[in-house]
N, C-alpha and C positions, 0 to 999 in steps of 0.2 A: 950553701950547706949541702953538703952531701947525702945521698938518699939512706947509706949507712945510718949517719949520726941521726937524719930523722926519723928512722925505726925505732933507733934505741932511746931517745925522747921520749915515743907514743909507747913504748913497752912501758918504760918508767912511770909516767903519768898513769896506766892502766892497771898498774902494779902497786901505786901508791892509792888509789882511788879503792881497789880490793883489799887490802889492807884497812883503810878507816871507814870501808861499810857497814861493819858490824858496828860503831861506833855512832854514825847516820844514823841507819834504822833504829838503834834502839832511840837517838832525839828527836826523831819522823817516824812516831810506831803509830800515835794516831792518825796523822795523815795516810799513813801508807795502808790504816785499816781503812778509812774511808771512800780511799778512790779504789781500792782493792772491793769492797761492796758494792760501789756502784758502777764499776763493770760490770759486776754479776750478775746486777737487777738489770742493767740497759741491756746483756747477750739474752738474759733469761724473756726479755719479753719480745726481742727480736725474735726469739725460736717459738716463744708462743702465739706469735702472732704470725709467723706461716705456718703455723701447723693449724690454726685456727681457719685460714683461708684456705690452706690445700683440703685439709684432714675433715673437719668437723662442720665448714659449710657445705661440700658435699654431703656427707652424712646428713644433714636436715634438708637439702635439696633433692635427696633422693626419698627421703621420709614423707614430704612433703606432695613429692609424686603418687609414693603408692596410696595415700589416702584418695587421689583422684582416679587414679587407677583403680580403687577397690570400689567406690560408689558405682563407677560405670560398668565394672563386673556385676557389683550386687544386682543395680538395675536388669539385666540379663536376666540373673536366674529369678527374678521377682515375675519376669514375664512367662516363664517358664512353668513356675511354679503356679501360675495363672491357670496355665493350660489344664493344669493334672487337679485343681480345685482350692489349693491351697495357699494361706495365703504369709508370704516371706516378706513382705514390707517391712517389719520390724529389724533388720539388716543394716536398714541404713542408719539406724539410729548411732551404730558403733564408730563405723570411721568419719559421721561428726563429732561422735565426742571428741574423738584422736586429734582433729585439726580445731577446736576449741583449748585443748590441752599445748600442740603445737604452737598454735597464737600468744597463748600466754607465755611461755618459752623462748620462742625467738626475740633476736632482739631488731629484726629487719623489719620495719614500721610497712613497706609497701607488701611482705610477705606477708606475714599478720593479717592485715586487713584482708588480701585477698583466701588465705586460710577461715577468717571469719565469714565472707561471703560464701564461698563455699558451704560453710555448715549452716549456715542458713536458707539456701538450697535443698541442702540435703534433708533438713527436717519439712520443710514443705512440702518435698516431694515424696515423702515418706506417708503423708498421709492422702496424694490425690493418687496413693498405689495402692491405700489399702481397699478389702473388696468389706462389703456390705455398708449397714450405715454407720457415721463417725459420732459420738457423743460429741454434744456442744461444750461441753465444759474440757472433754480433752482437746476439741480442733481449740479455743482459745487459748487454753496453758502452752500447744506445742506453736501457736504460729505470735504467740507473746514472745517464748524464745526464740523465733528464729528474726523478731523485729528487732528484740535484745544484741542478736548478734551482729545486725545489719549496722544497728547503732555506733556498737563499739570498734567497726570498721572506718565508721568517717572520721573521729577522732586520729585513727591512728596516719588516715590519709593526708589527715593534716599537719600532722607531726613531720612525713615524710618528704610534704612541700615546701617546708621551711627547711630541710635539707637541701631542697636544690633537688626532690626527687617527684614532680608531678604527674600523677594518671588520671588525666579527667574521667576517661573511661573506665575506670571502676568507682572515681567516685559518685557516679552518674549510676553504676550499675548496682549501688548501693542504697541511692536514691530511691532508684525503678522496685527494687526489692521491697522497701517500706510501702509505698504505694499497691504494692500487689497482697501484702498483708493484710492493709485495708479493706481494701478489695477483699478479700478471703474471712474477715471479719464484718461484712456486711457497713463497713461503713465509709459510703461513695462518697461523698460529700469530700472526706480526709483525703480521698485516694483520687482525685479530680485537682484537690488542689495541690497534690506533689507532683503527680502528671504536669501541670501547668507550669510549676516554677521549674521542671528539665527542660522543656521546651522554651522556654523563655530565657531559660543561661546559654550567656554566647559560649560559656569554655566546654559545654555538652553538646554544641553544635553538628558536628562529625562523630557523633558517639552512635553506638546499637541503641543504647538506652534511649535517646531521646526520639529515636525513630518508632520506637516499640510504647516510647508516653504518648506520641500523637496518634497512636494508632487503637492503645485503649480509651484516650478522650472520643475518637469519634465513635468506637462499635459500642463502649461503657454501657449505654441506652438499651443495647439488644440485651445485656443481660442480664439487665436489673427483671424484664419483664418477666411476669411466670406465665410458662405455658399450659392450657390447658387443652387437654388430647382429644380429640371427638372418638366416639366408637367406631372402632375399625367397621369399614363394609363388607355387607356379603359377598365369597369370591365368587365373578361372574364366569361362568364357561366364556371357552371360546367362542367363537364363530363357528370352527368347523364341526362344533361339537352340537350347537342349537338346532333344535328340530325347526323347519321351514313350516310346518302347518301346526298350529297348535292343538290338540290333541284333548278333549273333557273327557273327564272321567264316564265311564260305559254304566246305564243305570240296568241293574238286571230286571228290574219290572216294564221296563219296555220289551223285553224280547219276550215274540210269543211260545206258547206253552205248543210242544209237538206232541202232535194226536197219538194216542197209543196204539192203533191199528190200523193198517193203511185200507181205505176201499180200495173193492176193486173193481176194476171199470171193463165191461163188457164191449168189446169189438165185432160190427156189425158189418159181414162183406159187403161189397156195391159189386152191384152189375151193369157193368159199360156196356152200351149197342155202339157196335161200329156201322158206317152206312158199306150197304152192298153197289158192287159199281159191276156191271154190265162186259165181261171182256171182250174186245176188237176184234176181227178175224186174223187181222195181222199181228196179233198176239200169242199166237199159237205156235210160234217157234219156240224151241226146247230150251234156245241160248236166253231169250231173254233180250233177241234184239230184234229190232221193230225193223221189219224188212220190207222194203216198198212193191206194191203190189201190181201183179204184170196185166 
């Protein structure tokens, strides 16, 4: 067959097929509505699902920064505000709430958790900034919430492990967190025995946390005790300051009383005799020299 004749074939057959398509679609009008929609759902969620990884997880990976970024400024100017009397603790209260509000938000189980660590941080250390003394009813309400937070962190670490996504070291660091609340709440007993079981889990092993529970198990003792202060001592001089002779006070009734008019005391000449001596005849020279006699 000549390459002619099979043109004019494939033209015919192309020509006959455009002609009974209107005829097709309207007996394939529902099919052709159906695979026609779901292209549109299968491109629409391909395009929203990079835009979701380029676009909008950025956008919460950078949100998620500056809450870390703004504690660690806050803390700054809190020390700052030290200096001049005043006291800005109250600061940090805001970009924990931000990352309690992120947590619930995101749908990234290992972001979350460590979002909620953080605000649990941040409210404790909210109050070992602030200056004077802290009422007991607020230190418990604020370090309740920040146990609350620690809490709702290991749930989500374990959501993330049955992904296939494990951080021993946060969940360790979440661990160490409840324990220091304890602590912070006066009660060692609870906080000795969270220490113990980090130390004790092999998958905490290589963790900061578990190096930092063995480390309050052993000092825990120094600071249960209360110290009581002795009175400062009197400051001593130097050496080079101390008198070498000690020195009693001068009694004025020892010193005598000066006469009020001086006598006066009469001076009596003496009369010396000298002996008289005989002079020599060879003495009679004018010089005074004893000249020998002829």
């Amino acid at each position: 067959m000549k390459a002619k004749h099979r043109h004019e074939l494939k033209t015919n057959e192309l020509a006959e097929w455009l002609m009974n398509f209107p005829q097709w679609a309207k007996e394939n009008l529902t099919t052709i509505i159906y695979v026609s929609v779901l292209i549109v759902v299968v491109a629409g969620l391909y395009i929203w699902r990079v835009y979701n990884r380029n676009v909008v997880a950025v956008k919460k990976q950078l949100e998620f920064t500056g809450y870390l970024t703004q504690i660690s400024r806050n803390k700054m100017d809190i020390l700052r505000a030290h200096a001049q009397g005043v006291d800005f603790s109250y600061i940090l209260l805001r970009p924990a709430d931000g990352l309690r509000t992120f947590a619930q938000n995101t749908k990234n189980n290992t972001v979350a958790a460590l979002a909620l660590i953080k605000r649990a941080q941040a409210l404790r250390t909210e109050l070992h900034y602030r200056q004077g003394t802290i009422d007991s009813r607020l230190l418990t309400t604020q370090i309740n919430l920040a146990k609350e937070s620690y809490n709702e962190a290991i749930p989500r670490l374990m959501r993330a492990g049955t992904q296939g996504t494990i951080y021993p070291s946060l969940m360790a660091m979440a661990k160490f967190g409840l324990g220091l609340c304890e602590e912070e709440l006066a009660n060692f007993s609870q906080a000795r025995q969270i220490y113990r079981d980090i130390v004790a889990n092999p998958d905490f092993e290589c963790t900061v946390a578990a190096v930092q529970a063995q480390l309050r198990l052993d000092t825990m003792a120094g600071y249960q005790e209360k110290l009581i202060l002795k009175p400062s001592p009197k400051p001593m001089l130097p050496t080079s300051m101390r008198p070498e002779i000690e020195l009693s006070p001068v009694d004025v009734n020892l010193i005598p009383e000066m006469p009020k008019e001086i006598p006066k005391i009469e001076i009596k000449p003496v009369e010396v005799k000298l002996p008289r001596t005989k002079p020599k005849a060879t003495d009679t020279n004018l010089s005074g020299i004893n000249l020998p006699s002829q």
